[in-house]
N, C-alpha and C positions, 0 to 999 in steps of 0.2 A: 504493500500500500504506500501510496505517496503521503510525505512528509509536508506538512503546512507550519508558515511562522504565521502568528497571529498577535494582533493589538488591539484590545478592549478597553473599554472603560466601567466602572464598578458604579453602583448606584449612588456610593458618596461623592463619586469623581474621579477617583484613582484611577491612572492609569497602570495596565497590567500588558505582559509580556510573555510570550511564549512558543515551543515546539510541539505536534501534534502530530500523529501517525494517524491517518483514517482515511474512508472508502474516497470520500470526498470534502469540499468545501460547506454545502449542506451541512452536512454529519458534523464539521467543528460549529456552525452557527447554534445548532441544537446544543452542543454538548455548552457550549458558554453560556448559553440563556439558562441553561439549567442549573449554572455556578452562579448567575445573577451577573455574570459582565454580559455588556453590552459589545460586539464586535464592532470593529474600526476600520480593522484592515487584516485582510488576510490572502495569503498570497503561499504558491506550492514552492517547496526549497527546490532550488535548479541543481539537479546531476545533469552536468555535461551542458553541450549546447543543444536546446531546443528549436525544431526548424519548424515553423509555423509557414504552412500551405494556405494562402486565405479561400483558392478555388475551389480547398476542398469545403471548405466549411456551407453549411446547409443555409441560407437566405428562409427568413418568415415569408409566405406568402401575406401579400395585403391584404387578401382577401381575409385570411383568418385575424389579419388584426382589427379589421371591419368590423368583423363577428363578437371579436373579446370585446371590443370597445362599446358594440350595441348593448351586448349583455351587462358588462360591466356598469352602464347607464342605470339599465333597468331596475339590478340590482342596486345599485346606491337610491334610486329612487323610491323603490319598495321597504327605504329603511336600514340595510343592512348594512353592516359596518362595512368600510373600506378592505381591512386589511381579510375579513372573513371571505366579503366577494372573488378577494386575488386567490383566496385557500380554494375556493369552489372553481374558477375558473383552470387553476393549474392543472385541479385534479382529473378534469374532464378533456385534456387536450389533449391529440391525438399525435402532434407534431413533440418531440422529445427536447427539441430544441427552443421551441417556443415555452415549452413547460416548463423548462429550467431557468428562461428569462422573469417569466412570471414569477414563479417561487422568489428569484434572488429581489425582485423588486417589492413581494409582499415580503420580505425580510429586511429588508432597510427599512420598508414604513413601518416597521412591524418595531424597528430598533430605532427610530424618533424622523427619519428623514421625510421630507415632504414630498407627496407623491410626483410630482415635476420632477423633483430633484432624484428621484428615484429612480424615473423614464431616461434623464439624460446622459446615463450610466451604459443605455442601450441606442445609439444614436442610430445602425444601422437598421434598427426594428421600427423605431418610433423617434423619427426627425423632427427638424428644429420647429416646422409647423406645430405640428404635434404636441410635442411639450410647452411650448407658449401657450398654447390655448389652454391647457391643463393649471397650467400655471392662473392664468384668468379666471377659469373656473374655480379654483381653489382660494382665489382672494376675494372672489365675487360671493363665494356660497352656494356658485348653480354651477357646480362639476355635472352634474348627472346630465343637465340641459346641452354642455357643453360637449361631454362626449358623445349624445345623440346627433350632434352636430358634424360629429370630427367623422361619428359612422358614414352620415350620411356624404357628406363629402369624400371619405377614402370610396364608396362604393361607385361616386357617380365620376369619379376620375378613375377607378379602373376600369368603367366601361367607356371612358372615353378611348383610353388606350386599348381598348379590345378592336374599338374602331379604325381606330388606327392601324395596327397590326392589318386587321380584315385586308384593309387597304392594300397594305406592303408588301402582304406575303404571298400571293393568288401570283402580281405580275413578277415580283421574284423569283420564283417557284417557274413559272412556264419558264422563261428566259435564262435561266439556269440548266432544266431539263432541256432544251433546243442547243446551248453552247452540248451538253455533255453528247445529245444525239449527234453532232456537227462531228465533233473530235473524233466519236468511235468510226461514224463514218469516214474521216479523213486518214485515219490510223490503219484501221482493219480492211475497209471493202472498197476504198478507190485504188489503193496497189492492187486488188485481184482485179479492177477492171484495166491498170495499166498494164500490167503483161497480157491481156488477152490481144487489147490493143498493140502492143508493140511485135505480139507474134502473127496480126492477121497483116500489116507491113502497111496500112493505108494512111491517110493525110486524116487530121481530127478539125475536128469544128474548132473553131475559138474558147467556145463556153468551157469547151471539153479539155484544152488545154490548160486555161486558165486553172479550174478544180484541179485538174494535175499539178499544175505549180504548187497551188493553195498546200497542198496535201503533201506532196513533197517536203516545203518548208516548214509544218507543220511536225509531220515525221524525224524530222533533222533535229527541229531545236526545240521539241517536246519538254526536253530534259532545261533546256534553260527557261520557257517560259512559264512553267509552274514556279518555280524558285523567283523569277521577275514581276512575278504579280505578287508574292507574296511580300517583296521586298518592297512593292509599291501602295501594299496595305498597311504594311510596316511602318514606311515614311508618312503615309498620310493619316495613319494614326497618331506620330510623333507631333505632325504638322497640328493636327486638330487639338494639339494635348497644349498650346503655344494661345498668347494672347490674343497674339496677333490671325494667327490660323484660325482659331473659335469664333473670332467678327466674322471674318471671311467666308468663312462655310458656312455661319446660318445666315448671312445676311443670303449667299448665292440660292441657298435653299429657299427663303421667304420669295425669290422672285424666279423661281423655274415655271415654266408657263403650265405646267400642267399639274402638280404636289406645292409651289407656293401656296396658292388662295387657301388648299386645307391646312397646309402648317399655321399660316395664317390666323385662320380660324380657330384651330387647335389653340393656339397659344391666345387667343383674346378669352377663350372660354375657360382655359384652366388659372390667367391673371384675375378674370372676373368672380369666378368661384370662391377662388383662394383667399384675395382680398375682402368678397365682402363674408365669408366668413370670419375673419381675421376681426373685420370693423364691425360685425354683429356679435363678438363675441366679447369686447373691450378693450380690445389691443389698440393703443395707440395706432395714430394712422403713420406715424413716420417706423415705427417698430412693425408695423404691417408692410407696408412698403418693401423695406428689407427685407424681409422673408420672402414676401413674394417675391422679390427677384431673383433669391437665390432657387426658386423653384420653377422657373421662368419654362426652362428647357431650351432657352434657344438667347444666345449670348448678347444677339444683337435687339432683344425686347429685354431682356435686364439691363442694357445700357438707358435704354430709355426709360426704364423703371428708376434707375438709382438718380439718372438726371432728373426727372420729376420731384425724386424724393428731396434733392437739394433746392430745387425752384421752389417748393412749398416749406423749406425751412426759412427763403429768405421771405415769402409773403405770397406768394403765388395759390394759385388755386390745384387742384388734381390735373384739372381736364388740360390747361392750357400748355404746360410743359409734355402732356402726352401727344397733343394735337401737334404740337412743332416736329415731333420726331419720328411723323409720317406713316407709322406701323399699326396705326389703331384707326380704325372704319372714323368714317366723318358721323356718323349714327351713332357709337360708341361714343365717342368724346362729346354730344349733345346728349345724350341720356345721364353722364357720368356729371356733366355739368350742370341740368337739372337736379341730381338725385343732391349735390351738396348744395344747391341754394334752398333744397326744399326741407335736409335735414335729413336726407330719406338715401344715403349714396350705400349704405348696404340691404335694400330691398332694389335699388336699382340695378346693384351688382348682380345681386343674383337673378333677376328679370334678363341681363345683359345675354350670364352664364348660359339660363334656359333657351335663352332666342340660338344663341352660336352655339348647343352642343347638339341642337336640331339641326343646325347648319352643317354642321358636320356628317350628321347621320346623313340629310340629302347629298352630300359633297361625293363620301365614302360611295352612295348608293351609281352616281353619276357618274364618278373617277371608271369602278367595276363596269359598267356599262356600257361606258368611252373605250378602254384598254381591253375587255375580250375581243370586240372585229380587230383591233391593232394589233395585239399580241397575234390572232390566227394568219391575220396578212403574213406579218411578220417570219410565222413559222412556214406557211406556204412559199413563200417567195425564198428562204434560203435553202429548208428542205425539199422542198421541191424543187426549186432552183438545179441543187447538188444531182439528185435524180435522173431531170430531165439531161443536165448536160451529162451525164453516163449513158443512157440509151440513144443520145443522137448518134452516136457512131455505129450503134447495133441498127438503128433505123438507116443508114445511109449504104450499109451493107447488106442489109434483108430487101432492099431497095435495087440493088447494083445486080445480084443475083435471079430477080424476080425480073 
């Protein structure tokens, strides 16, 4: 069993000190409550060098943190103590990994820390969103109001992103399947057609030459163009990881003539949401702002977020620094500029949210409708394409014969 060093505190104050052999961290939390310290910190002694893999490590789905956070509402609502609800929810989780997040979190509140403060321990489960608002609820008095809130917004942005995906993945998928049918064909069955060719001695079409090259060069330097793409996923990963690279990509994404208008959209729906959940929940507007941009998803609409956020520290209003920086609908910025003269900018927000996450669904439904005749052209004209020019030369000899 692994060895833990641990530091508590005793119920007079004292601080306490010590070594512990047990199954887990768990097991020493228990074993100190039952000596009456309170744990502080506790940490496994290190043999050797530990190599920590992060890919492998198991990510919560949002969706079940939807789930814990509905429930978790309901339960505070119906009365029942906080730290009892984390005991019932831990125990009922199916996910092992979420179930040990929960336990350590009903353990800290359990040992005096404030449930915010207890979330921010887990930042990859429950973000910076997330615990501010918790944090609001908690000074407000209406937690339970607050996490019906945070449900209902973790659910209606991960069916935003469901949409999204719908979108991406249909025309990725064909055009990935057409490169890989292209390759097998240029590898495998256009050299059976060029020796048949070069043993019957005849003059070949154009079309038919050309696939010959294709296919040739293709066969040749096989071996470097897997390693060349990969090297240029590589770089433009690197590129996109750069300040200056992150403007440059989402801005080029916000105006591609046919995935702009939905990123577009995508991103006025999840600012809109976010914020006025943020601003219906009591978060300051300039500590809303920040948040929201950092959850923005796209670089070149947190620039114009954090520029706003500075316009309205020197006096400015919401709408007007958003309208300058060209990314937000001319309808957007008049709805947003009514909701604060009327007092009313987080039931506007969310009126915004609903208008563009239905824009969305129509956009998704248009995009798929638009891209299957494109994608089939698409696939007829090279697969077929490749085809036609291999039987022109059996037709011009079934032709020569007859």
């Amino acid at each position: 069993m692994p060895i833990y060093m641990w530091e508590g505190r005793t119920a007079k104050g004292a601080v306490k000190k010590g070594e512990m052999e047990a199954p887990s961290e768990a097991a020493i939390r228990i074993h100190l409550r039952q000596q009456n310290i309170i744990p502080t910190k506790i940490e496994a002694k290190g043999k050797g060098i530990n190599i920590s893999l992060p890919f492998l490590k198991q990510k919560v789905k949002q969706r079940s943190v939807a789930i814990f956070t509905r429930q978790l509402a309901t339960m505070i609502d119906a009365g029942l103590p906080l730290v009892q609800s984390l005991e019932v929810l831990s125990s009922q989780q199916e996910s092992k990994v979420f179930k040990g997040i929960i336990r350590e979190i009903r353990e800290d509140v359990e040992g005096g820390a404030t449930f915010a403060g207890a979330l921010k321990k887990h930042p990859v489960t429950f973000n910076e969103l997330y615990t501010n608002l918790v944090v609001a609820g908690e000074e407000g008095g209406i937690l339970d109001t607050i996490l019906t809130r945070l449900a209902s917004y973790i659910e209606k942005a991960e069916a935003l992103k469901k949409k999204v995906k719908s979108a991406l993945v249909y025309p990725t998928t064909i055009v990935a399947v057409a490169v890989i049918v292209v390759i097998i064909l240029m590898v495998f069955v256009i050299p059976v057609f060029e020796t048949m060719f070069q043993s019957a001695g005849q003059s070949l079409p154009l079309p038919t030459v050309i696939v010959l090259t294709i296919s040739k060069m293709i066969k040749k330097y096989i071996v470097f163009f897997v390693p060349a793409f990969i090297l240029l996923v590589f770089l433009f990963k690197r590129y996109y990881k750069t300040e200056s690279g992150k403007v440059v990509v989402d801005r080029l994404l916000l105006r591609l003539p046919v995935f702009g208008p939905l990123f577009r959209k995508i991103a006025v729906a999840r600012f809109s949401r976010t914020l006025g959940t943020l601003v219906s929940s009591g978060v300051p507007i300039l500590d809303g702002l920040s948040i929201v941009s950092r959850t923005a998803g796209n670089r070149a609409i947190e620039i114009a977020i954090m520029n706003a956020r500075a316009s309205i520290r020197e006096g400015e209003t919401i709408a007007e620094p958003l309208g300058r920086s060209g990314h937000f609908p001319p309808m957007v910025i008049q709805m947003i500029a009514v909701g604060e003269s009327t007092g009313a900018l987080d039931a506007m927000l969310s009126k915004i949210a609903e208008f563009y996450e239905d824009e969305v669904d129509v956009a998704v439904s248009n995009l798929t409708s638009l891209l299957e005749p494109i994608l089939m052209m698409f696939l007829g004209v090279v697969i077929g394409g490749v085809v036609i020019a291999m039987y022109l030369p059996i037709f011009n000899m079934a032709s020569a014969v007859g």
